[in-house]
Backbone as CSV, one residue per row, in Angstrom:
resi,resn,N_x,N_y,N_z,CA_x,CA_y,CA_z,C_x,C_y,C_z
1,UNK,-85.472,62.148,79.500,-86.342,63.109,80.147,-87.255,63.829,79.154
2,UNK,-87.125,63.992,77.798,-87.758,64.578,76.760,-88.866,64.216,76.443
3,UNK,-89.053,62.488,76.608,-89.987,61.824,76.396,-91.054,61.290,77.490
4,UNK,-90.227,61.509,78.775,-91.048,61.256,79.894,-92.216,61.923,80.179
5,UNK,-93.108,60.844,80.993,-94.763,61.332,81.114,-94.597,62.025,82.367
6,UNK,-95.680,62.930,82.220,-96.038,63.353,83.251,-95.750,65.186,83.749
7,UNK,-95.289,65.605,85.067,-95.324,66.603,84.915,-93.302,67.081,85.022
8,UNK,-92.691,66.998,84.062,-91.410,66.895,83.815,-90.653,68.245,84.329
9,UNK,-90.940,69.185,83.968,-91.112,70.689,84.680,-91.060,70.352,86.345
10,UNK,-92.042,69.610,86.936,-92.053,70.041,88.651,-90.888,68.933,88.860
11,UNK,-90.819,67.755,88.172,-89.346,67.217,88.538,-88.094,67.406,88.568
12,UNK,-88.070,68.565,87.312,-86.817,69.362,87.417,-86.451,69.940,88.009
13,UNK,-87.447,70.985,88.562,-87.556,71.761,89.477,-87.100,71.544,90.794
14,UNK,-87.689,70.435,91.356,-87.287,69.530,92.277,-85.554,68.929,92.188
15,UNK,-85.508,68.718,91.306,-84.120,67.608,91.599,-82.786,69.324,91.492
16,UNK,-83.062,70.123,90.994,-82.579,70.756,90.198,-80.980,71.243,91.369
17,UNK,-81.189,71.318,92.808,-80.091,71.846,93.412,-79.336,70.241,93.794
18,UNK,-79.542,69.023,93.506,-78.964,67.712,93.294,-78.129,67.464,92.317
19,UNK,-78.211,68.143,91.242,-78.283,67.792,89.336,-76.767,68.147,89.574
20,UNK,-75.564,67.034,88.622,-74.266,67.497,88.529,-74.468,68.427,87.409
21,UNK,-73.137,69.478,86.974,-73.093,70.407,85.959,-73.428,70.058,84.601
22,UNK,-73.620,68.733,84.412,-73.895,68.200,83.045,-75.495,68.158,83.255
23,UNK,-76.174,67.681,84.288,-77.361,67.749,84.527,-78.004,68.548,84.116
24,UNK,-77.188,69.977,85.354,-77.754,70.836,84.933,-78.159,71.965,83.430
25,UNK,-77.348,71.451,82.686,-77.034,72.116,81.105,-78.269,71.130,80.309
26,UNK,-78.443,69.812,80.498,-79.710,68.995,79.811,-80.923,69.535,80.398
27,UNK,-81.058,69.569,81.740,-82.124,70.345,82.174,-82.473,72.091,81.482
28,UNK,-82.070,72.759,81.315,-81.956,74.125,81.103,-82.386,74.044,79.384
29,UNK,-81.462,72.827,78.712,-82.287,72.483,77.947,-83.406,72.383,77.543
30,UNK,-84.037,71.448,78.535,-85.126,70.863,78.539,-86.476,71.801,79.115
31,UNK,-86.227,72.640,80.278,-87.197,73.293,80.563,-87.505,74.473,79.752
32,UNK,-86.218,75.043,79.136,-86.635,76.360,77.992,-86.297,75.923,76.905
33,UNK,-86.362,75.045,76.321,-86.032,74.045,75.127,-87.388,75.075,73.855
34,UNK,-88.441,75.628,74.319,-88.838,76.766,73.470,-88.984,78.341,74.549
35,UNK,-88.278,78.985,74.863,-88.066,80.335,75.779,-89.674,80.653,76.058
36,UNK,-90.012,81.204,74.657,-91.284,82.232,75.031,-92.447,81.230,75.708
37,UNK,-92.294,79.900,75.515,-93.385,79.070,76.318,-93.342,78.833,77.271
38,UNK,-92.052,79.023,78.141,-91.617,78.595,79.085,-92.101,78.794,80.679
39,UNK,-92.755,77.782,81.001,-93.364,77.615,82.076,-92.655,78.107,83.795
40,UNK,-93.710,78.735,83.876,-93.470,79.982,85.233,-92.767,79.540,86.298
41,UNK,-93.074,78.080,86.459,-92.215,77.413,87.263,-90.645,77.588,87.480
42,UNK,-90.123,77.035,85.970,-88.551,77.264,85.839,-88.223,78.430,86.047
43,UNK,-88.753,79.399,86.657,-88.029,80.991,86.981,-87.219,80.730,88.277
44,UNK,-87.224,79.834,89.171,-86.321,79.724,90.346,-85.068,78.889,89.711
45,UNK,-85.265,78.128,89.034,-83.872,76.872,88.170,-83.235,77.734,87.348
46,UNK,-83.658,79.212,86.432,-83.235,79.966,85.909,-82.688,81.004,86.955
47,UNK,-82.825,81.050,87.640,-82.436,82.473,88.889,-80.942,81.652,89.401
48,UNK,-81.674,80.333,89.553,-80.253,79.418,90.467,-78.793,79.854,89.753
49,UNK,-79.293,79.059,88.182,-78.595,78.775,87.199,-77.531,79.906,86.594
50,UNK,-78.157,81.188,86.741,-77.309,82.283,86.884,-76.334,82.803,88.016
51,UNK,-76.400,82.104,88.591,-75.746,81.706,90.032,-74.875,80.430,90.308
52,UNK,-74.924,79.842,89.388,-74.354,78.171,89.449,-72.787,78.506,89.536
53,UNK,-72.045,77.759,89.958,-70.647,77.413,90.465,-69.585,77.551,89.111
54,UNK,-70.977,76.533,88.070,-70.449,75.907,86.412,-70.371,76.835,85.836
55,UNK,-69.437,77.523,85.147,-69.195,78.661,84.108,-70.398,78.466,83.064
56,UNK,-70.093,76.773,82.670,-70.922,76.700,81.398,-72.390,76.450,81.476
57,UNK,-73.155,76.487,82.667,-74.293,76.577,83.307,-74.349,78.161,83.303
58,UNK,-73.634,78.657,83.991,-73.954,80.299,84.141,-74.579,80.683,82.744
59,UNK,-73.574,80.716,81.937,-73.321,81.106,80.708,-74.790,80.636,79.697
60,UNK,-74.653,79.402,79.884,-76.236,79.183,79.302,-77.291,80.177,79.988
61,UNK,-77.296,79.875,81.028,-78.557,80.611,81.675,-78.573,82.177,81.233
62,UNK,-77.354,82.823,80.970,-77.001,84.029,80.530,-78.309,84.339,79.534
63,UNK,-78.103,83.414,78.221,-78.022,83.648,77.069,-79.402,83.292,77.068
64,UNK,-80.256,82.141,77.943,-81.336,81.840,77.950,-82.465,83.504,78.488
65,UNK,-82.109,84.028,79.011,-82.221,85.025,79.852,-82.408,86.194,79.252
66,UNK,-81.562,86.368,78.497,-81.432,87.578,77.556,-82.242,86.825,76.183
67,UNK,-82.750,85.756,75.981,-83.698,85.583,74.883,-85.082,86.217,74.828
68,UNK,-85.902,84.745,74.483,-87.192,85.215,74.662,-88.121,84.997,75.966
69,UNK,-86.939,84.394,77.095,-87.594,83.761,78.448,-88.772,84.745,78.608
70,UNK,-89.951,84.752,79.093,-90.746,86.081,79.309,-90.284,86.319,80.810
71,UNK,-90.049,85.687,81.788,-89.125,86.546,82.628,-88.275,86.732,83.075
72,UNK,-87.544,86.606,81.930,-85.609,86.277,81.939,-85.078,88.215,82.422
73,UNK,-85.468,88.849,81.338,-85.210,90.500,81.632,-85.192,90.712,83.278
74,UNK,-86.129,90.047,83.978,-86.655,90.408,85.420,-85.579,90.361,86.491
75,UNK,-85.229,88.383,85.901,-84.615,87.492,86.564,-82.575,88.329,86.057
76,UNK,-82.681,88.984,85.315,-81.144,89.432,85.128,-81.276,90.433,85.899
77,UNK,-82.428,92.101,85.717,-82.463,92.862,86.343,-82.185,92.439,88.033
78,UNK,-82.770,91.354,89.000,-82.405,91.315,90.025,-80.963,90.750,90.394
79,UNK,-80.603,90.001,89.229,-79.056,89.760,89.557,-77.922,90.655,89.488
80,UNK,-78.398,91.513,88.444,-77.412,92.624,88.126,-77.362,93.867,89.718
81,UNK,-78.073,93.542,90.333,-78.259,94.370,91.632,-76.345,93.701,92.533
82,UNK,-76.330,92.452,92.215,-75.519,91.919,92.894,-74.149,92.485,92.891
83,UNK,-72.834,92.746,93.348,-72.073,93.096,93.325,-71.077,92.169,93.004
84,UNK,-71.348,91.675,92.121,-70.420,90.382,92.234,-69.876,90.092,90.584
85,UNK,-69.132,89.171,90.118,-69.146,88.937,88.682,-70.385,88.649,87.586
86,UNK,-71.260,87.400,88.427,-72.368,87.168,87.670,-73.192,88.629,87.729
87,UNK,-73.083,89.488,88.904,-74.262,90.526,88.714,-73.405,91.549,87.779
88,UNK,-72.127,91.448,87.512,-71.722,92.453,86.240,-71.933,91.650,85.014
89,UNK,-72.310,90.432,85.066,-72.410,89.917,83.529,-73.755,89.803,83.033
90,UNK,-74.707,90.151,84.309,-76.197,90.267,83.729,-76.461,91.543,83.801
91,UNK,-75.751,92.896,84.147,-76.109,93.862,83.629,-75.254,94.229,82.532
92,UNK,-74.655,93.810,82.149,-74.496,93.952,80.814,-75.276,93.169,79.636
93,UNK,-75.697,92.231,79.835,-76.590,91.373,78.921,-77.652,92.278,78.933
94,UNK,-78.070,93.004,79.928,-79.404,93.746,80.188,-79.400,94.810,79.125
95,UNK,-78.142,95.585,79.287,-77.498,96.744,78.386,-77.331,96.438,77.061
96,UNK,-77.159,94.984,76.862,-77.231,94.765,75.030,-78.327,93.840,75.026
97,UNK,-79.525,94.236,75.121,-80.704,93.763,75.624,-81.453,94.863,74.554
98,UNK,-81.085,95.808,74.222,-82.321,96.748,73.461,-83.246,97.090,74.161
99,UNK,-83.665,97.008,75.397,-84.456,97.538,76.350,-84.098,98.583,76.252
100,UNK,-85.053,99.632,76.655,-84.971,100.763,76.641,-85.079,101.056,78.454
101,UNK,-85.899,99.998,79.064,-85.924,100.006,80.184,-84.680,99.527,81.498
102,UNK,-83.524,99.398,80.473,-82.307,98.421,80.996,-81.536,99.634,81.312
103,UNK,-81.269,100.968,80.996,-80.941,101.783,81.487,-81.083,102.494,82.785
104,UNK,-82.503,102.926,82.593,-83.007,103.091,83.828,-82.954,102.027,85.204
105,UNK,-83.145,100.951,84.642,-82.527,99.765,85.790,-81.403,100.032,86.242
106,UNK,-80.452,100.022,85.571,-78.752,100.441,85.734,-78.646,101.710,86.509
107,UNK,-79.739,103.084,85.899,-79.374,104.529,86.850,-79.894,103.749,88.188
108,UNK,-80.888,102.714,88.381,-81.178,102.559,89.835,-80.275,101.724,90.413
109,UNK,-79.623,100.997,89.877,-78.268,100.138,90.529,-76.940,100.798,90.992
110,UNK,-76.700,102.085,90.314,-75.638,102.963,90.356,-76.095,103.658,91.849
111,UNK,-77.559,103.615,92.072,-77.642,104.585,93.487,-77.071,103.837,94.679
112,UNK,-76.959,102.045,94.653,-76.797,101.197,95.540,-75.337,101.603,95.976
113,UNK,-75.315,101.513,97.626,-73.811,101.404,98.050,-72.935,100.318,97.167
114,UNK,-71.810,101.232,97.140,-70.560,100.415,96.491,-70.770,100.289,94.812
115,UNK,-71.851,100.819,94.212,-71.835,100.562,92.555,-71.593,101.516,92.192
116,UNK,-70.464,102.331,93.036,-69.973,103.169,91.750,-68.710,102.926,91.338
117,UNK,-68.386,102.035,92.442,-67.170,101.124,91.852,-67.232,99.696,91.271
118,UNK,-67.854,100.024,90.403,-68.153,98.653,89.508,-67.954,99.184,87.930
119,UNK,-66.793,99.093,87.854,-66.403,99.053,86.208,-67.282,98.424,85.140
120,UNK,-67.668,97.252,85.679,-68.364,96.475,83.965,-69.505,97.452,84.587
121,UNK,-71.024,97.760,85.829,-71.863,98.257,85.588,-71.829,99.682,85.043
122,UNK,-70.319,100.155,84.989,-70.214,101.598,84.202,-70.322,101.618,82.472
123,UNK,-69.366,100.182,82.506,-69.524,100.028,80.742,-70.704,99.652,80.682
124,UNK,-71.589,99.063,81.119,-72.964,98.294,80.708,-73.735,99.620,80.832
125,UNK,-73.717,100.527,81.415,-74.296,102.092,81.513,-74.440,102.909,79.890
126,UNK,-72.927,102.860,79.904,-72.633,103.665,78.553,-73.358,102.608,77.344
127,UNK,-73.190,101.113,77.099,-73.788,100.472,76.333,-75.363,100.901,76.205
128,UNK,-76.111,100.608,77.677,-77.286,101.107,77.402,-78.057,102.580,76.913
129,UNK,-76.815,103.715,77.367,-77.322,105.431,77.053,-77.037,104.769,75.539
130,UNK,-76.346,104.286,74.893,-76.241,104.337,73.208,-77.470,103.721,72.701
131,UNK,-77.847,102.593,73.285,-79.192,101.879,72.933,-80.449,102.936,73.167
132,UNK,-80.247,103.756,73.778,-81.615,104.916,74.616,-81.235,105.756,73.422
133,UNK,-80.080,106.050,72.904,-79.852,107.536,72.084,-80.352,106.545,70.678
134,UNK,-80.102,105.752,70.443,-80.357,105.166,68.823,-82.136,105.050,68.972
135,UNK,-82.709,104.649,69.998,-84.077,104.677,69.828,-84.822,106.265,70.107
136,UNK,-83.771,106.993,70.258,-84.727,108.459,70.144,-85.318,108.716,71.449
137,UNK,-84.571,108.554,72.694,-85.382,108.575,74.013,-85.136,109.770,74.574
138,UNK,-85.186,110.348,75.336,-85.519,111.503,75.858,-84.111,111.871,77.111
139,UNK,-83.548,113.008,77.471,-83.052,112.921,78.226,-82.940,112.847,79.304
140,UNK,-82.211,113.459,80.824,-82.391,112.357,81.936,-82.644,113.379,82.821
141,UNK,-84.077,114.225,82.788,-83.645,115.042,83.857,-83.554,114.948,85.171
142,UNK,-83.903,113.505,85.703,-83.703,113.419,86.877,-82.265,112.982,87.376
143,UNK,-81.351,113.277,86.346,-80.010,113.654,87.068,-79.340,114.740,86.922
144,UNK,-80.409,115.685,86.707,-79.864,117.209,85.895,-80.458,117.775,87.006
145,UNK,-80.060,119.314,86.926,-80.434,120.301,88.025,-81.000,120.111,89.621
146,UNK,-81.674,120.810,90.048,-82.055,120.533,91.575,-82.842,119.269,91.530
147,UNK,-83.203,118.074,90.484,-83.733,117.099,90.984,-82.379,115.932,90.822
148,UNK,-81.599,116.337,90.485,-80.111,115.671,89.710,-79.648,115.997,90.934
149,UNK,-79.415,116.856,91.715,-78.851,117.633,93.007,-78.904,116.780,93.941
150,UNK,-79.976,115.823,93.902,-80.703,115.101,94.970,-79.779,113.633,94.694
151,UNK,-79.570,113.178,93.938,-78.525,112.064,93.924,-77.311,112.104,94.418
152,UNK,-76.716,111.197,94.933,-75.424,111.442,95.374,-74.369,111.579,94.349
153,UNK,-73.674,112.165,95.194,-72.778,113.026,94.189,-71.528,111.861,93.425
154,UNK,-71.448,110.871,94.083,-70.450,109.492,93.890,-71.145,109.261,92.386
155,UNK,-72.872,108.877,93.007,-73.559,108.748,91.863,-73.045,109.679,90.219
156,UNK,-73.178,110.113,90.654,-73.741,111.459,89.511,-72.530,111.628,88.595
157,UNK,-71.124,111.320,89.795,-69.228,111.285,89.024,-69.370,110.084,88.304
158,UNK,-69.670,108.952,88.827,-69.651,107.429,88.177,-70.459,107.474,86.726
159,UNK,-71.380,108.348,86.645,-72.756,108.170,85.337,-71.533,109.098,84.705
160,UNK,-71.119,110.198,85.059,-70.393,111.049,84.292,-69.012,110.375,83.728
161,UNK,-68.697,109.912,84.578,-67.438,109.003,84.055,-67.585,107.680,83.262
162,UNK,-69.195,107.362,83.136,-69.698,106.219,82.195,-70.003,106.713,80.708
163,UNK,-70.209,108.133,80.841,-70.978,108.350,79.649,-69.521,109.091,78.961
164,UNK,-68.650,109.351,79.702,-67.311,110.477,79.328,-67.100,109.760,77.286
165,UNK,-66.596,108.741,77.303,-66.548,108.342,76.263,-67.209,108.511,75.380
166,UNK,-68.546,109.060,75.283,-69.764,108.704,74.118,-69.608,110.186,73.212
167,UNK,-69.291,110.188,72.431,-70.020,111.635,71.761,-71.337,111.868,71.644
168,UNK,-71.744,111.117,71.649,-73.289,111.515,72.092,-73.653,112.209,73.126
169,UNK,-73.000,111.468,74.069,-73.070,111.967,75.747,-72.137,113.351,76.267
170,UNK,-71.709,114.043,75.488,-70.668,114.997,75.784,-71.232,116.384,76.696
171,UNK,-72.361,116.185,75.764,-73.508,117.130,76.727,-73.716,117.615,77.623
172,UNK,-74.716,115.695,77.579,-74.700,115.381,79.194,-73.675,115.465,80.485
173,UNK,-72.831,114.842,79.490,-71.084,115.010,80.442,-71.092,116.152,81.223
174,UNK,-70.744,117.280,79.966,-70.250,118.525,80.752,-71.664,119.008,81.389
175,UNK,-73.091,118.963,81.530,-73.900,119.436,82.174,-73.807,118.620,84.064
176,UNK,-73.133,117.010,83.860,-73.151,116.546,85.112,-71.883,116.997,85.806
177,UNK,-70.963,117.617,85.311,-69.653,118.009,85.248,-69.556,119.324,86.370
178,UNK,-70.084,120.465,85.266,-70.476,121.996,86.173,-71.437,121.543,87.278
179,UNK,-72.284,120.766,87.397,-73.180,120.534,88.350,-72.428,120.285,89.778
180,UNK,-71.719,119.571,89.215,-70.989,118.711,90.255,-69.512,119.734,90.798
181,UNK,-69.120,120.191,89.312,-67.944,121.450,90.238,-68.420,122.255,91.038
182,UNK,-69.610,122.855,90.952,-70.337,124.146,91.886,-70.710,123.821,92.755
183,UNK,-70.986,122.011,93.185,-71.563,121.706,94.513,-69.872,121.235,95.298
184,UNK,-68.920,121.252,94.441,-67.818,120.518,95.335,-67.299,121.418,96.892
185,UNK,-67.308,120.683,97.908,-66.572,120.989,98.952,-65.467,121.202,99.197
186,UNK,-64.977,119.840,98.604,-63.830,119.277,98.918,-63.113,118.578,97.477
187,UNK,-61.862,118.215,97.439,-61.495,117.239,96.317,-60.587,116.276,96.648
């Protein structure tokens, strides 16, 4: 397939939900075989592929993803929405991603029903506030005071219970902490 004429990309593309698990790992090869060139097409065979059945398909696609794919970041950010294993293993790739923007993805995944019970998207949280604090980023006031007020409160325990660990975050901690004791109803 390396050497074949023609347009090799739309054939892959094509055969790509046919392809056994070995297939699919030569293909994935072959279509991001250089990441940053990688033709716009393969963004659905890369979306699949993070989704595949094959551990060792997933796993490639992981790593392809978190490279230089130019829209690998995109293609994890919408998986990591998922509630599922693969969507806790691409928000964490997202979180050791050096994005600065992989955080903020994550505070918007934490608002989704049911993600505040998602353990790895809590560790992939705290991974990313350390990546935000080493690049010098700013803090979060939209989970602080009356605009912080406005998140749910599940929300707001889960970020607090993500960041509990960080000395960095101790701060923040106890500022989401009192926030959250003075609004409690109930316990």
């Amino acid at each position: 397939l390396a050497q074949a004429r023609g347009d090799t990309t739309a054939a892959l593309v094509a055969a790509w939900p046919q392809l056994p698990a070995l297939g699919k790992r030569r293909a994935l090869r072959l279509l991001f075989a250089r990441p940053s060139a990688a033709d716009g097409r393969s963004e659905s065979v890369l979306r699949s592929a993070l989704r595949d059945a094959d551990v060792e398909v997933r796993m490639h696609a992981l790593k392809l993803a978190s490279g230089k794919v130019p829209f690998g970041s995109a293609v994890l950010s919408e998986l990591a929405h998922s509630p599922s294993i693969e969507g806790d293993q691409a928000a964490q790739v997202l979180a050791h991603s050096g994005n600065l923007e992989a955080f903020q993805t994550l505070l918007t995944i934490l608002l989704e029903p049911g993600a505040t019970e998602r353990p790895a998207l809590r560790e992939a949280l705290a991974e990313a506030y350390q990546a935000r604090v080493r690049a010098g980023a700013g803090e979060l006031p939209a989970w602080l005071g009356s605009e912080g007020a406005q998140k749910p409160a599940a929300a707001r325990a889960a970020l607090a219970l993500a960041l509990s660990a960080l000395p960095e975050a101790q701060t923040l901690v106890g500022q989401l902490l009192r926030e959250q004791a003075t609004e409690a109803k109930e316990f």
